[in-house]
C-alpha positions in Angstrom: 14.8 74.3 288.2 17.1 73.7 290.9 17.4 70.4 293.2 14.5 69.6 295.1 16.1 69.5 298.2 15.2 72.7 299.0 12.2 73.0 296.8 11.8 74.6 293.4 12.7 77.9 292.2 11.7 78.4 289.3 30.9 84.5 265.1 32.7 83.8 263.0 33.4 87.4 263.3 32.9 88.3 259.4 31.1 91.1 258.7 28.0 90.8 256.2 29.8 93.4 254.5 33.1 91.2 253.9 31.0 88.7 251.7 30.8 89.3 248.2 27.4 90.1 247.3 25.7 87.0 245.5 28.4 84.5 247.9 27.0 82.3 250.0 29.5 82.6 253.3 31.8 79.1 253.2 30.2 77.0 256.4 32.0 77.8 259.3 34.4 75.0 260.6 34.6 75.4 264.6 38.0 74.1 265.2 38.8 73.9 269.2 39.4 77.5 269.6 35.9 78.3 267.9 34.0 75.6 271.0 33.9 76.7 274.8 34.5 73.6 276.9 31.0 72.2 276.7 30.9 72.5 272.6 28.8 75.1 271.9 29.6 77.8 269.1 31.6 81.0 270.5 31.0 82.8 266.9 28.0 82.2 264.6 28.7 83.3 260.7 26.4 86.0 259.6 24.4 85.5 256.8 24.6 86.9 253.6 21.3 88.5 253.9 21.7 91.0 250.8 20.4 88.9 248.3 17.3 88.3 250.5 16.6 92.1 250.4 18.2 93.4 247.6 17.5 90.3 244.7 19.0 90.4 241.5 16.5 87.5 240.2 12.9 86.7 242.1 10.9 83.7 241.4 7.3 83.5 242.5 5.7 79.9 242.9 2.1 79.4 242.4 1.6 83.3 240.0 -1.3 84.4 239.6 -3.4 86.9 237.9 -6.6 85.4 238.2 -9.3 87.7 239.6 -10.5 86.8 242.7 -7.7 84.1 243.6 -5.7 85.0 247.0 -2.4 84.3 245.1 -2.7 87.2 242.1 -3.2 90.0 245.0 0.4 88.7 246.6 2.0 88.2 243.0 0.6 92.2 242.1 2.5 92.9 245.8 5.9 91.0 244.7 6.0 92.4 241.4 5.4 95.8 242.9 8.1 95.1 245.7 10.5 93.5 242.9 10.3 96.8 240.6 11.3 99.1 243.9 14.5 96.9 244.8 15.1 96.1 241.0 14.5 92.6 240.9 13.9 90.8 237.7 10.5 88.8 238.6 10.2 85.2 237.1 6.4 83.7 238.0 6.1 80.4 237.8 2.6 78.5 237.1 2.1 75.3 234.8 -1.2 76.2 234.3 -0.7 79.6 233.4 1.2 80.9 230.0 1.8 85.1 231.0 1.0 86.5 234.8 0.0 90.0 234.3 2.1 90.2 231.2 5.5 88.0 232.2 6.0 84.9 230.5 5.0 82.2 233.1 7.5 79.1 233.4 5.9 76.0 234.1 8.5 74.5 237.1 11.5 75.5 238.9 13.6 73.5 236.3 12.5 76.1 233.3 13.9 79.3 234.7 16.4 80.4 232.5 18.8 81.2 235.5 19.6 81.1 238.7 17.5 82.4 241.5 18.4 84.7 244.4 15.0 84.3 245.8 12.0 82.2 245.5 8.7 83.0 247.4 6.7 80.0 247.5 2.7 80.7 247.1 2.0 76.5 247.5 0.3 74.9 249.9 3.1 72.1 250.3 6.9 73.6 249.7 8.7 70.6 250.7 8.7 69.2 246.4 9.2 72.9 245.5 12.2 73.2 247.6 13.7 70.1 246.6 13.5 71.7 243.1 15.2 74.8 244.0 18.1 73.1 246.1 18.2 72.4 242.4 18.2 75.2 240.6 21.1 76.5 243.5 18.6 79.0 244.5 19.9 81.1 247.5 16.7 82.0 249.6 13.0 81.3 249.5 10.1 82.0 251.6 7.1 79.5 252.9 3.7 81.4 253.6 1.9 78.2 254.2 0.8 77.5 257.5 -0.2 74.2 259.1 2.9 73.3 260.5 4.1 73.3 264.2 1.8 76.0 265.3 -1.0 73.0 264.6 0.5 70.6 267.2 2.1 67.1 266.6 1.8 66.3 262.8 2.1 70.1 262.0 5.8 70.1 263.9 6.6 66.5 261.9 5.8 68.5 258.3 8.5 70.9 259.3 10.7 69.1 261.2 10.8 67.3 257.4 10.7 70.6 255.8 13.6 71.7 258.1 15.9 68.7 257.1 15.1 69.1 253.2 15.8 72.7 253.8 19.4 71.7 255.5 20.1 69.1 252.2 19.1 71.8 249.8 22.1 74.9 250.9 19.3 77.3 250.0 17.8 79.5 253.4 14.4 79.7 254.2 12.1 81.8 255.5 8.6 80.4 257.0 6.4 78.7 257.0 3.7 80.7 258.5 5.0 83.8 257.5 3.5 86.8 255.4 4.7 89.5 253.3 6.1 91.8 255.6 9.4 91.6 254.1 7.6 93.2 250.9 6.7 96.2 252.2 7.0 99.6 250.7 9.3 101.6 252.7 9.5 105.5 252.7 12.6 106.5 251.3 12.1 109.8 251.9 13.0 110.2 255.4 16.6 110.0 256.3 18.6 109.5 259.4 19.6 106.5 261.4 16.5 103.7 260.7 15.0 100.7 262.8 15.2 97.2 261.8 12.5 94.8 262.7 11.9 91.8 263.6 8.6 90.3 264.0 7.5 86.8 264.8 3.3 87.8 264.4 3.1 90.0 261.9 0.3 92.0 262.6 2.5 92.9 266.1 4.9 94.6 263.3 1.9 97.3 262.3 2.9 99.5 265.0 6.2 100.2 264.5 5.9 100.2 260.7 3.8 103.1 261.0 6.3 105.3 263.2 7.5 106.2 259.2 3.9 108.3 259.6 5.8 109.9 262.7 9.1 110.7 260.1 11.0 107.7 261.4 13.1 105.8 259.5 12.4 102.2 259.0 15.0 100.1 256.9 14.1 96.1 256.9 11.5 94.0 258.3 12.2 90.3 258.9 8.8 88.3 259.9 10.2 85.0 260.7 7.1 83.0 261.3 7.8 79.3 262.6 11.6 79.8 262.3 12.1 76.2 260.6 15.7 77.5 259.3 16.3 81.7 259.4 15.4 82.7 262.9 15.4 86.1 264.4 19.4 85.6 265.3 20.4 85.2 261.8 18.2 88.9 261.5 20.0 90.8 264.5 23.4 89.1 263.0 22.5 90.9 260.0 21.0 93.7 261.1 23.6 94.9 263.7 26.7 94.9 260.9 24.0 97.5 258.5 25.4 101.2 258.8 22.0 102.3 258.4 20.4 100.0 261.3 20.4 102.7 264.6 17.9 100.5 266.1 16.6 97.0 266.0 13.1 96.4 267.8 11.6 92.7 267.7 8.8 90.7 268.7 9.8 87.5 269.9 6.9 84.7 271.2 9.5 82.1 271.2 13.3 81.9 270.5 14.4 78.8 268.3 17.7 78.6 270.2 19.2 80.4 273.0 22.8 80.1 272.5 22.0 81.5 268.8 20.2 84.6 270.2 23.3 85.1 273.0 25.4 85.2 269.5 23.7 87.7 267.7 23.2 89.7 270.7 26.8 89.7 271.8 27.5 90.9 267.9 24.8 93.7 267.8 26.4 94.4 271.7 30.2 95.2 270.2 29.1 97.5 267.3 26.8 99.3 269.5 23.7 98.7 268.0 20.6 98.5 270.7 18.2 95.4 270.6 14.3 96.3 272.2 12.4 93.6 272.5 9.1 92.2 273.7 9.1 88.7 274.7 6.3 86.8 275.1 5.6 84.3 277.7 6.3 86.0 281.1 3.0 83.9 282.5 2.1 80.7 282.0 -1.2 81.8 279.8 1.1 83.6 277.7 3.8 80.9 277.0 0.9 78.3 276.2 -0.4 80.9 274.2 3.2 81.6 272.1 3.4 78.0 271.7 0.0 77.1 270.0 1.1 80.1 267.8 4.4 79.9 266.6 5.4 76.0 267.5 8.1 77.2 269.7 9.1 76.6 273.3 9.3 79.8 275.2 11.7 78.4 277.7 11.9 79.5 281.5 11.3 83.6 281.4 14.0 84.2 283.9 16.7 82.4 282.1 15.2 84.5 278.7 15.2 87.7 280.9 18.8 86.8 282.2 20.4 86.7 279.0 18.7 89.5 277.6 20.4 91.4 280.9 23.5 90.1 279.9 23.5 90.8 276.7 22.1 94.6 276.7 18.9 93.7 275.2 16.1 96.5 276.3 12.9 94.3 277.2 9.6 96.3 276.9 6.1 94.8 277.4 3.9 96.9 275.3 4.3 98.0 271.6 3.9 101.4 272.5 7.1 100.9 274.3 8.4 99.4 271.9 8.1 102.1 269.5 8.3 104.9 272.2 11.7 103.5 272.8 13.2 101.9 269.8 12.7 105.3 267.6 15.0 107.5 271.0 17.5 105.0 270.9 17.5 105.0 266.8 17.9 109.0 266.8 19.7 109.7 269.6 23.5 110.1 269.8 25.6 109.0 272.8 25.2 111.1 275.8 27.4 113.2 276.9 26.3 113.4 280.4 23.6 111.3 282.3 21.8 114.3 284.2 18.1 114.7 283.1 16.4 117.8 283.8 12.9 118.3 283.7 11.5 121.8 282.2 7.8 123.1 282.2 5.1 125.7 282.0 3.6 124.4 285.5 4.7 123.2 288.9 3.1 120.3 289.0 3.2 119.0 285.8 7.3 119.6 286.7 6.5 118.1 290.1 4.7 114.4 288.3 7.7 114.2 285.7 10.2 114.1 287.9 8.0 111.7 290.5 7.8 109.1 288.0 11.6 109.9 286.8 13.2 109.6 290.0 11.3 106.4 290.7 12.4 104.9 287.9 16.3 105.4 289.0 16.6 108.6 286.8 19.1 110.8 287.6 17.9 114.4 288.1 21.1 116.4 288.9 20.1 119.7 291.4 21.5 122.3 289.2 24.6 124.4 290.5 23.9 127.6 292.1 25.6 129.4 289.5 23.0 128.1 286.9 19.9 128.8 288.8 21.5 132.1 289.3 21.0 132.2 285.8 17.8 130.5 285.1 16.4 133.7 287.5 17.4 136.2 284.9 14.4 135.1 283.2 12.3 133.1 285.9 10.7 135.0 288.6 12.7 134.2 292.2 9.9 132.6 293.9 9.9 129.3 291.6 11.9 126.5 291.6 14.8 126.4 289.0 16.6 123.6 291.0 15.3 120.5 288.7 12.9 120.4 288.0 12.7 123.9 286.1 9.7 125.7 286.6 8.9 128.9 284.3 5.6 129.9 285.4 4.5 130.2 282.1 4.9 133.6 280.6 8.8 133.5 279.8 8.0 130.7 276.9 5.9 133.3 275.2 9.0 135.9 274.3 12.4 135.8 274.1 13.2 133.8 277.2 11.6 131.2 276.7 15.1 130.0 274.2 17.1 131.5 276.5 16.1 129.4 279.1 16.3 126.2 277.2 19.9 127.2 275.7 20.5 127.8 279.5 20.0 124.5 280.5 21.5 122.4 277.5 24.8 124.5 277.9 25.4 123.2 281.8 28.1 120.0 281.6 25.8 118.1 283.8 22.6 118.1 281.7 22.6 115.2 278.8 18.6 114.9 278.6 16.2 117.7 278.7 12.8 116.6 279.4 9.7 119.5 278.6 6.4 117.6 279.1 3.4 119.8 277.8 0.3 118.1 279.2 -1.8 120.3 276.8 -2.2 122.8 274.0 -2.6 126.2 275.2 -1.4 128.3 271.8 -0.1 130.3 271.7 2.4 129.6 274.6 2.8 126.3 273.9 3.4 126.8 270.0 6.4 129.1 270.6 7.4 126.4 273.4 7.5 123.6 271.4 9.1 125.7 268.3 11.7 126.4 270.8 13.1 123.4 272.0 13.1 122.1 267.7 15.0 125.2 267.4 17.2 124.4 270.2 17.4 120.9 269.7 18.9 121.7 266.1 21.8 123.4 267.9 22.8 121.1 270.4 24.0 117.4 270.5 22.4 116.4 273.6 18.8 115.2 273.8 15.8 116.9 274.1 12.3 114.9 274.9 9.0 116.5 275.0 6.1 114.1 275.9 2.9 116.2 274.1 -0.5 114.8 276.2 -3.1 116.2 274.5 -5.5 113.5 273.3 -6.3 114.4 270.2 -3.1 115.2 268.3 -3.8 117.2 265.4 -2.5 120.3 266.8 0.0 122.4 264.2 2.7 122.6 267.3 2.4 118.6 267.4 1.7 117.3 263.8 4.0 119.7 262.4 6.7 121.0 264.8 7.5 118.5 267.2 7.0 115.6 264.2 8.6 117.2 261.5 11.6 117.7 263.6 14.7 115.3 263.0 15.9 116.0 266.5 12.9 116.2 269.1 12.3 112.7 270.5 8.1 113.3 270.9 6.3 110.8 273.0 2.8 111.2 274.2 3.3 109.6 277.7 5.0 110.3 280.9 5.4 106.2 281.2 6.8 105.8 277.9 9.4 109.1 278.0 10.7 107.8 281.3 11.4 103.6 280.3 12.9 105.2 276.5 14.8 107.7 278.3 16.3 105.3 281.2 16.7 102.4 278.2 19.0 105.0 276.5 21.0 105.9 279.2 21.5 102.3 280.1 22.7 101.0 276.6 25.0 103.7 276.2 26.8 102.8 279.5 26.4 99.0 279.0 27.7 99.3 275.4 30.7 101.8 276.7 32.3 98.9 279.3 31.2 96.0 276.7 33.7 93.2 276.9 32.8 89.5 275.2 31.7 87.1 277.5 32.5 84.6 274.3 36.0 86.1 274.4 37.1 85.2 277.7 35.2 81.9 277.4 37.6 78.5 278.1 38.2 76.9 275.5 39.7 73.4 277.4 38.7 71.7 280.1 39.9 72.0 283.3 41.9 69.4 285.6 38.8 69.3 288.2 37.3 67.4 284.9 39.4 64.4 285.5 38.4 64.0 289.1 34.2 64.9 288.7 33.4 62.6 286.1 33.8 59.5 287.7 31.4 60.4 290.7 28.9 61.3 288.0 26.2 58.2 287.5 23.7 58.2 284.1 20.3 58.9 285.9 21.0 58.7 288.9 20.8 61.3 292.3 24.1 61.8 294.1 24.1 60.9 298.0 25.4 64.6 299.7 28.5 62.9 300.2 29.0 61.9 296.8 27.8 65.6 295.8 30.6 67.6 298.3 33.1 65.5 296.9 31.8 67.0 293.4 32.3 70.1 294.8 35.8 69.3 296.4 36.5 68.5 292.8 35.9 71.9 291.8 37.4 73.5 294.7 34.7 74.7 296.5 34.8 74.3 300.3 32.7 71.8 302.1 33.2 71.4 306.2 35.1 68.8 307.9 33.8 65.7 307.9 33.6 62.0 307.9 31.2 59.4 306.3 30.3 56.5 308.8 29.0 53.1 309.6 28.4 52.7 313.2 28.1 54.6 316.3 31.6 54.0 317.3 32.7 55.1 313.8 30.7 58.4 314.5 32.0 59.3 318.6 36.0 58.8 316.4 34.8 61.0 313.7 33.3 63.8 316.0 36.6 63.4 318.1 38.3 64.2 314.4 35.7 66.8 313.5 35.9 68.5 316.7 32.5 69.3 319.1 30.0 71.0 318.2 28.8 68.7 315.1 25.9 68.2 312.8 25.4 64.6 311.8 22.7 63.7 309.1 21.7 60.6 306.8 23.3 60.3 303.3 21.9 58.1 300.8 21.0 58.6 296.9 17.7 59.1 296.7 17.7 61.2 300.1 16.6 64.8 299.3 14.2 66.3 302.2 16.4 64.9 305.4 15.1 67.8 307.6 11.9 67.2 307.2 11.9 63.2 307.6 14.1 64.1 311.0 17.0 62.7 309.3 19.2 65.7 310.4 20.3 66.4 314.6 22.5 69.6 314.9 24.1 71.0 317.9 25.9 67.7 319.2 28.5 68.3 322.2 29.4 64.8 323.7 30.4 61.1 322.8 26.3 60.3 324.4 24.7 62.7 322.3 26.4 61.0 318.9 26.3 57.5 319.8 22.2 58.0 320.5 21.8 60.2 317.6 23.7 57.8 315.9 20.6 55.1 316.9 17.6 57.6 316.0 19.2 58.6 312.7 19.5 54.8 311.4 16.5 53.6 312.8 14.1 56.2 311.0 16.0 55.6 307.7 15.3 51.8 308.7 11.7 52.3 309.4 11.3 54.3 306.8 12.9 51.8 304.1 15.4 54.6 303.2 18.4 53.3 301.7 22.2 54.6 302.9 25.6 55.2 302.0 26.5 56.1 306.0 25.7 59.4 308.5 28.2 61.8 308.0 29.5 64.1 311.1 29.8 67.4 310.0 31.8 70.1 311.4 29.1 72.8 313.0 29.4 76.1 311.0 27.1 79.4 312.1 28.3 82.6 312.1 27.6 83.9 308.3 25.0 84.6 305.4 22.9 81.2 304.4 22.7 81.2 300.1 21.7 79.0 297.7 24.0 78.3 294.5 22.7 75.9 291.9 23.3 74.8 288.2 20.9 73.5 286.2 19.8 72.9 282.4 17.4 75.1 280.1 16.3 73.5 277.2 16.8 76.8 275.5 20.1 78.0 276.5 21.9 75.0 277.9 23.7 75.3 281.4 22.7 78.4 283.4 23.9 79.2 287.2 21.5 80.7 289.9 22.1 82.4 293.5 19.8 83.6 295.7 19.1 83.6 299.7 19.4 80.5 301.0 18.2 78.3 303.9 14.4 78.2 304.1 14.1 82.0 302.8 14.8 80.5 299.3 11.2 78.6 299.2 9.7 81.4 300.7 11.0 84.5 299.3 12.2 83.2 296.2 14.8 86.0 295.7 17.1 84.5 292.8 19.4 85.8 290.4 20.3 83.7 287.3 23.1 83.8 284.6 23.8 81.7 281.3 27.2 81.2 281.0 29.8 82.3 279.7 30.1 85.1 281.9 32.6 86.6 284.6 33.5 88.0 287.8 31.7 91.5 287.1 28.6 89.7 285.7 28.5 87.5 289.1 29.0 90.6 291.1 25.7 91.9 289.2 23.6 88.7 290.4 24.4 89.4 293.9 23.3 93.8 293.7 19.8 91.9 291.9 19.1 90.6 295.1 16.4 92.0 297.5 18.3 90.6 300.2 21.6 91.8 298.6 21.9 94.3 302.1 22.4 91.1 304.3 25.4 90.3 302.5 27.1 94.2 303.2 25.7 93.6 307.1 23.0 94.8 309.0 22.0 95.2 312.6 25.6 94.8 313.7 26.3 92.2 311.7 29.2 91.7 310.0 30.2 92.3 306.2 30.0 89.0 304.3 32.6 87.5 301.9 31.4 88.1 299.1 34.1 87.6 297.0 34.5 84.0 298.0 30.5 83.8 296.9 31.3 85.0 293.4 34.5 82.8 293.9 31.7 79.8 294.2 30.0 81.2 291.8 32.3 81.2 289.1 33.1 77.9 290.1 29.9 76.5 289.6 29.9 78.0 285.8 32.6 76.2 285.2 31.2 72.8 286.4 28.2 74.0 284.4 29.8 74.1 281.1 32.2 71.3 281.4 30.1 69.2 282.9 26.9 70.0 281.2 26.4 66.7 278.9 26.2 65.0 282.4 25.2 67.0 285.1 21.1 68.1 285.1 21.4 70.0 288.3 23.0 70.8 291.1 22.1 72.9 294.5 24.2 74.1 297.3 21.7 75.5 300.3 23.0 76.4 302.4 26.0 77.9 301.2 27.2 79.8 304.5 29.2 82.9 303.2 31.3 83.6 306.5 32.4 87.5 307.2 34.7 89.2 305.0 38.1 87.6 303.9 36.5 84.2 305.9 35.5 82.2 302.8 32.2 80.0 302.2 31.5 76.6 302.8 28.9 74.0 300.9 27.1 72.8 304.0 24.6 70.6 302.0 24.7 70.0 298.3 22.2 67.7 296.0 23.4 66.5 292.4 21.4 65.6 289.9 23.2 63.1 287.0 21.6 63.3 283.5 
């Protein structure tokens, strides 16, 4: 949240495939170069997660075989699971001699040798992982719930179960997890697969069952309360698999942000797409996240931010998150961005390309020369422009493929789009058998979005599914958000750059001069906040501090007519409204009585002062707001928006987590619904908006080097003057933690 002034608004870069499997990675050792500024990680190690899915040795804790007990339907599960990945299963039971025909051991301390992983079927792991930090054993998983998703005590038991964990070198996964893990995977389909992530499981079932729909699923990580392993360790892992095309995750709460930005970043450089859903976008559904998971959901636009950042795709249903995470799994890189969109009817054509154009598709209007030759086989009276429409009769011969090969051949076409809003065989049977036939033949994409409610047509179940090709989606909604997600990712992931790489890595000279105006707790008077700023150097106006009227005619003299002049003390945040602020002054009179009104309201008012400053009167320009502040999730984050009073009003805000650079603060600004005021309108003049994201950048860097003593900071206005003018800090309020 920025100042209150102006109210509130709202690697180590090892491969998983470099360890040796059955290594634990060495802890990294984050030297200077490995720390930006503030001290934060710039790589994160990525686990060794292959003896978590691939064990040589299993151990389950609390076997069981009993009829009846919860326990022996999980142990039939593991052993099951155990057999598929080759696993050597070792129950473990003192009260039990065999489990379903294995000799039972009676603790962790009789297992004849070392574990890979332990699954923990007790109700209290913390003795049991004490054993198997032990026994050396690598991983283990906690399915017992009652921890932080209970409330107070719950969050102590793990917060002990955490630290025991940390003691013991082993990893965990849990509590409150299930045995999603453990599930049987087709391994009949082939082809690029999705990854999962879940933090509910039951959230998972969805996606899981796209393997119905012949898509490839590879791993599925349900991380529960996140007490150690968390859903960054996961997309670490996940994004370095060659097999992983896609990785699609439901997130309620992340355990750390500046975790999340690292396994994003390294999922970003190899080109491997994220989709997620996040919960807590509204206050009932953060409350609701927290009660369930433990976690804090942190502020949704910083979340939403670094996802931006980042390149993750953010989806809200799991229909979306399916629709899209299977395109982007399957599809290759495009090698245009033009989407045209082919039918049997006009206005099916005619909705498609509504919806497609709103969502900031681009639908090339085909050359000439191509619709041309789309009429070979079209009659002349429909529209072959983009969208394509047949008519209907040339899908039921030989034109129908013609007129698909037609329109994959032209340069400017990447996506074809064919939505079939309903069976009518056999037209659309020799339709849909065309594009699969087509599709097979081509490296660009083809989509068909199949609407007919009931699905068990031959042309959907079999054709369109059994094709390795044809994305097949059953909405207009969901075709559109996969199709612009893949488009996107492929041109974020093609300019990709580091932000950790360009991070600093020492602190700057402005360091030396901030810290000392900095006080433990305490607000900073606006004078004491521009000379923050002058630290950094941004630009404040001209102007003086002073103690009597005298003081203030010498200063405006200095200053130079017309002036502002307002109150500054450290506690003094809302000095419009308390009349605290006179603008507009032109003579010696007008600033010696100011003077008078100014000190008597603060008097009246028991409003403590440092002095009235006399400002120098700027006016011509574009009034922003540019703030810093903390998120107890990702650490320092930077915010601009439209300043003035339109920032209480409007609330049209843009924020970033740093590290980031010039391109990325150039992205803030384009967010902004007022964004046209800064190119000029009605006459007005272009503002200078390089010296914004000059400020901007500025501001990160105070953010990050400043960030273990600075909770917030807010410059409104900040007036960004015409083009090659500059910007000046008119009024600034600090914040010291």
């Amino acid at each position: 949240m920025l100042g209150s002034t102006h109210g509130s608004l709202s690697t180590d870069p090892r491969s998983a495939r470099a360890v040796a499997c059955g290594e634990r990675p060495a802890p990294t050792v984050h030297g200077a170069a490995d720390l930006d500024v503030s001290g934060r990680p710039l790589y994160a190690p990525v686990p060794d997660l292959d003896r978590f899915f691939h064990p040589e040795t299993m151990a389950v804790i609390g076997a069981s075989d009993a009829e009846g007990k919860p326990n022996t339907g999980i142990t039939r599960q593991l052993m099951a699971w155990a057999e598929r990945v080759g696993a050597r299963l070792l129950p473990v039971n003192p009260g039990r001699e065999t489990v379903f025909g294995l000799p039972c051991h009676g603790s962790v301390a009789q297992l004849p040798q070392p574990l890979d992983l332990a699954v923990l079927l007790v109700a209290d792991p913390l003795p049991v992982v004490e054993q198997l930090a032990e026994a050396k054993a690598k991983f283990a998983v906690a399915f017992a719930s009652g921890f932080a998703e209970t409330g107070a005590a719950g969050a102590a038991a793990q917060q002990r179960l955490a630290e025991a964990v940390t003691r013991s070198g082993l990893r965990l996964l849990g509590p409150n997890t299930n045995l999603n893990a453990f599930e049987r995977f087709r391994d009949d389909l082939e082809g690029p697969a999705i990854a999962l992530i879940t933090q509910s499981g039951h959230q998972g079932r969805p996606v899981f069952a796209l393997q119905e729909l012949g898509i490839r699923l590879s791993h599925w990580a349900p991380t529960g309360n996140e007490s150690d392993l968390e859903a960054a360790d996961f997309i670490s892992y996940f994004a370095e698999q060659a097999e992983v095309g896609a990785i699609a995750a439901y997130v309620e709460g992340l355990k750390d942000g500046r975790s999340f930005m690292l396994a994003a970043d390294r999922a970003a450089r190899n080109k491997v797409p994220i989709v997620a859903i996040k919960v807590g976008r509204t206050e009932t559904g953060a409350r609701t996240a927290a009660s369930h998971t433990g976690k804090l959901t942190g502020s949704d636009a910083v979340t939403d931010a670094a996802f931006k950042q980042f390149g993750v795709i953010r989806v809200n249903g799991l229909d979306e998150l399916q629709d899209t995470a299977q395109l982007l799994a399957r599809a290759k890189p495009p090698s245009a961005e033009g989407v045209v969109v082919y039918s049997i009817s006009g206005g099916t054509g005619a909705h498609f390309s509504d919806l497609a154009s709103a969502a900031g598709l681009p639908l090339p209007v085909l050359s000439e020369h191509k619709q041309s030759e789309l009429h070979q086989w079209i009659p002349e009276y429909l529209n072959v422009a983009n969208p394509v429409d047949n008519g209907g009769h040339p899908v039921g011969d030989w034109r129908g493929r013609k007129i698909i090969d037609a329109i994959l051949a032209d340069p400017a076409v990447g996506v074809l789009v064919c939505p079939i809003t309903g069976p009518f065989p056999p037209m659309s049977d020799k339709l849909a058998q065309d594009l699969v036939d087509a599709a097979e033949r081509t490296d660009k994409l083809v989509c068909v979005v199949w609407g007919s409610p009931v699905g068990t047509e031959a042309a959907y179940r079999s054709t369109l599914l059994g094709s390795s090709k044809v994305v097949t989606f059953r909405t207009f909604g969901n075709c559109v958000t996969a199709i612009k997600a893949y488009l996107d990712h492929h041109r974020f992931v093609a300019d990709y750059r580091s932000p950790f790489a360009d991070a600093p890595r020492t602190l700057s000279p402005s360091v030396r001069k901030a810290r000392p105006l900095l006080c433990h707790g305490q607000q900073l008077s606006e004078h004491a906040a521009k000379q923050l700023l002058r630290a950094y150097g941004i630009r404040v106006p001209r102007e003086q501090l002073v103690n009597s009227a005298a003081g203030a005619v010498r200063a405006a003299g200095l200053v130079g007519y017309p002036i502002v002049m307002k109150a500054s003390g450290a506690q003094l945040s809302h000095k419009t409204e308390l009349g605290l602020v006179q603008v507009g002054l032109t003579s010696a009179s007008q600033v010696r009585d100011a003077y008078r009104e100014l000190t008597d309201i603060a008097r009246f008012g028991n409003i403590e002062l440092d002095g009235i400053l006399v400002c120098q009167m700027v006016e011509q320009g574009v009034e922003m707001v540019v703030g810093v502040s903390h998120d107890p999730l990702f650490g320092p984050t930077v915010t601009v928006g439209l300043g003035g009073v339109l920032v209480e009003v409007l609330r049209d805000t843009a924020v970033r987590v740093p590290p980031f650079g010039a391109e990325e603060a150039h992205a803030m600004l384009r967010e902004l619904r007022g964004y046209p005021l800064l190119d000029g309108v009605r006459g007005q003049p272009p503002a200078d908006t390089d010296a914004l994201v000059d400020v901007v950048l500025r501001l990160e860097r105070m953010a990050m080097e400043l960030d273990d003593s600075l909770a917030e900071l807010d410059i409104n206005p900040l007036m960004v003057l015409p083009r090659g003018q500059g910007a000046v800090a008119l009024d600034a309020l600090a914040v010291c933690r």
